[in-house]
N, C-alpha and C positions, 0 to 999 in steps of 0.2 A: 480554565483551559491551560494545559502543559503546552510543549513543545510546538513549535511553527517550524514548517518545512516549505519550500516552493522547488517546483519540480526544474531540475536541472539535468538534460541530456550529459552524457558522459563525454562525446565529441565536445562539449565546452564548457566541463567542469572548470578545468585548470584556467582556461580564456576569462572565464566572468569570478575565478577566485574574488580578486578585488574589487569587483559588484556586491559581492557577498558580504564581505568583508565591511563595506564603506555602509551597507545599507545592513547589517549586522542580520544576515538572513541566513539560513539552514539549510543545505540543500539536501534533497532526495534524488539522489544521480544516479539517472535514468537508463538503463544497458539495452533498450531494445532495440536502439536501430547499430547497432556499435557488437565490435566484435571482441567479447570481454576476453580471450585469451588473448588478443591481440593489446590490451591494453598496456597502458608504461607503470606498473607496479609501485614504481619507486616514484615517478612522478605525479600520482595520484595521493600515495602517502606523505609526502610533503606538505601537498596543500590541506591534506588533513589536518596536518600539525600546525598550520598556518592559523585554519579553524580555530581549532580545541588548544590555541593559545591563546586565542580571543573569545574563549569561552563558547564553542560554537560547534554542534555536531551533528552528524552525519546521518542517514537513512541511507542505503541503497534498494534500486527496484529490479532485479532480476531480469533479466533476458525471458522471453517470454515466445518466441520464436522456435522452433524444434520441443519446446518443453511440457513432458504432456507425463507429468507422475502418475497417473493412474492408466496408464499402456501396459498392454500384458504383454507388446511386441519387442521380444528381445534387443532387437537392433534402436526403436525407439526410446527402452527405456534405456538402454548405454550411454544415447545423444542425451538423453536427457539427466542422468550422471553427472556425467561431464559440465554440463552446465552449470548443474548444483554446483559441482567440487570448486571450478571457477569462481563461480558467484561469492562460496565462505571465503577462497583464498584473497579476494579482494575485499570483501566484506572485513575481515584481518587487518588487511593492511591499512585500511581508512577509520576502523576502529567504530564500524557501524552497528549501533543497537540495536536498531531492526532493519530485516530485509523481507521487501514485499515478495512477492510469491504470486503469479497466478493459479489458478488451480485445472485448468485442462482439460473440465468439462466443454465437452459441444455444444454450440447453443442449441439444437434441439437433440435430447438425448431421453431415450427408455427407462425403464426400472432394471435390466437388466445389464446396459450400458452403468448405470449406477453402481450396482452391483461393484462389477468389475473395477470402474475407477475408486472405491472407498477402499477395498483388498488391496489392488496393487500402490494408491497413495500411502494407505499406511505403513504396508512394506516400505515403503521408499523412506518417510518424514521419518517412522522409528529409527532406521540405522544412521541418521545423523541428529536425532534430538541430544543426541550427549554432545554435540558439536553448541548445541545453540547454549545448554546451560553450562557448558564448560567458559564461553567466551562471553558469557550476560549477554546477551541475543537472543531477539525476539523472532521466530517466524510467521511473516505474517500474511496470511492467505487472503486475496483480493475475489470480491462479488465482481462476475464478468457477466455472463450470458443467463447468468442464472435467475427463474423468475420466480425462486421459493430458496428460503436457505433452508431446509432439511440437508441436503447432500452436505453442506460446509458447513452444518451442526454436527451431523452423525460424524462427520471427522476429528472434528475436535472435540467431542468429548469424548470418543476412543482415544485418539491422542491423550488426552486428557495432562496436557503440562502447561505449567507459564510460561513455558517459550514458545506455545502453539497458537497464534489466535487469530483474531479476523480483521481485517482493513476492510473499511465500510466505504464504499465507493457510493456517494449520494446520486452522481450522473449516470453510475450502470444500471443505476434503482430505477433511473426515474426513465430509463428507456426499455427496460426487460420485467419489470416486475410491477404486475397491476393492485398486487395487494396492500392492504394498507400501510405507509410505513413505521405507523408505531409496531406494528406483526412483528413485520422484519425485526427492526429494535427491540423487542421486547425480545421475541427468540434467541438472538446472538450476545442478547446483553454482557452475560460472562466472559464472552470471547472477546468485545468491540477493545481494540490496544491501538489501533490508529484509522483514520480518516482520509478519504481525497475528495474533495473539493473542487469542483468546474460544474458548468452549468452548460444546458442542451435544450432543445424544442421537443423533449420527449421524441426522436425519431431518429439522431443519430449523434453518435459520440465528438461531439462538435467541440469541446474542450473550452466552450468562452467564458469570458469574466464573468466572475458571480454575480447574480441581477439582472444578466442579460438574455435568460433564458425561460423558461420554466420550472426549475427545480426549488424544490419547498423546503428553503434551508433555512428559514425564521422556523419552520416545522423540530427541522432535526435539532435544533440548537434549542429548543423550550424542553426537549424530551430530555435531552444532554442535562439540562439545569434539571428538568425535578427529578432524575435518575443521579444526580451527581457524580455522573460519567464524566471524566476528562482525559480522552484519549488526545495522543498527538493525532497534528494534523499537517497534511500538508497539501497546499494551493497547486493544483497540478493544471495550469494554463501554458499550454504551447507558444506563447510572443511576450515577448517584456511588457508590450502596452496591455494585454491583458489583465497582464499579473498585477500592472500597477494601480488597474480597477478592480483589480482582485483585492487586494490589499486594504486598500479604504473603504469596502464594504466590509468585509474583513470586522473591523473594529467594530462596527456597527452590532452584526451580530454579537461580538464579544459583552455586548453591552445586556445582551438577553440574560447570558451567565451569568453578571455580574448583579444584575435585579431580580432574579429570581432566586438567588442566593443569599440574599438580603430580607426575604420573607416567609 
């Protein structure tokens, strides 16, 4: 397993810097409830460097709010522009490798609504892919509402770059998608470049500690070993006590990797 990440909102990046720092942890700093043009440029790059002088780097997750890349509505795709241009120019400044991405489908959506959103996302991802492999940047599109990955296959392999790929959200899986999840894995395998991690009762996006729900993450982490997948991950729990039984399950699982790699 590469990179560890724990989800950290953007209102208290800078705040829990020295959280970070003393517990040598990664953040993935969170824009969705936060107004990224409003943010402090200068003082977010700081603590970047604060980081990555402690050997220590960065993920950002995109505003996800107004952002809808597959709109064929002129005024929505502008807002959602904007967003994007936002999101790289901060993305820059903290020197992040990847940035999550939702992708803007409706949870219940047509063949025809499909349609539309795969034409107008690819318009949108191609006029900035030369952004991602110019900066070594990853984009990386998140499983939300979706109960099949065909829509976020068919993207990315018209996409078709190493800076295009898929965040495999095991909590979105395990509430909108009844089919099996070696399917899901097996299909996206080429694309899987990072992970979110929380745990739910299969019925609502409840964000708890790993263990304390129903999601079958001794599942995804056996599939991880004998596919010799090792994407980054990161522990995306909304309260520090969460996070902190996040964490020591955490290793547990690390432990699946670590034995079935050994045979």
């Amino acid at each position: 397993m590469s990179d560890l990440y724990v989800h950290i909102p953007a209102a208290h990046f800078t705040r829990r810097l020295e959280f970070l720092l003393s517990q040598r942890l990664q953040p993935e700093i969170a824009c969705q409830e936060t107004d990224i043009a409003a943010i402090d440029l200068n003082e977010f790059a700081d603590a970047a460097v604060c980081l990555s002088e402690a050997g220590l780097t960065t993920v950002l997750h995109a505003p996800f709010s107004g952002f809808h890349p597959g709109s064929g509505n002129p005024l929505v795709r502008r807002q959602t522009t904007q967003i994007l241009e936002s999101s790289l120019k901060l993305a820059e400044r903290i020197n992040a490798r990847k940035i999550v991405f939702h992708p803007g489908l409706e949870r219940v959506y047509s063949q025809r609504q499909v349609d539309i959103w795969l034409e107008q996302s690819f318009r949108l991802w191609t006029n900035y892919i030369g952004w991602a492999t110019d900066n070594d940047c990853i984009f990386c599109i998140e499983n939300i509402y979706e109960s099949s990955p065909d829509p976020l296959l068919q993207l990315m392999s018209a996409i078709d770059s190493p800076c295009f790929g898929h965040v495999f959200d095991l909590g979105h899986w395990n509430i909108f998608c009844r089919n099996r999840l070696d399917d899901w894995l097996d299909q996206m395998a080429g694309f899987i470049c990072h992970l979110h991690l929380h745990d739910n009762h299969g019925q609502a996006d409840e964000h708890l500690a790993i263990g304390t729900g129903t999601v079958p993450f001794a599942d995804l982490f056996r599939w991880l070993a004998l596919n010799s997948c090792s994407p980054s991950v990161t522990i995306e729990n909304h309260s520090l006590q969460a996070l902190k039984v996040s964490l020591g399950v955490f290793d547990t699982l690390k432990d699946i990797l670590i034995k079935k790699g050994t045979h």
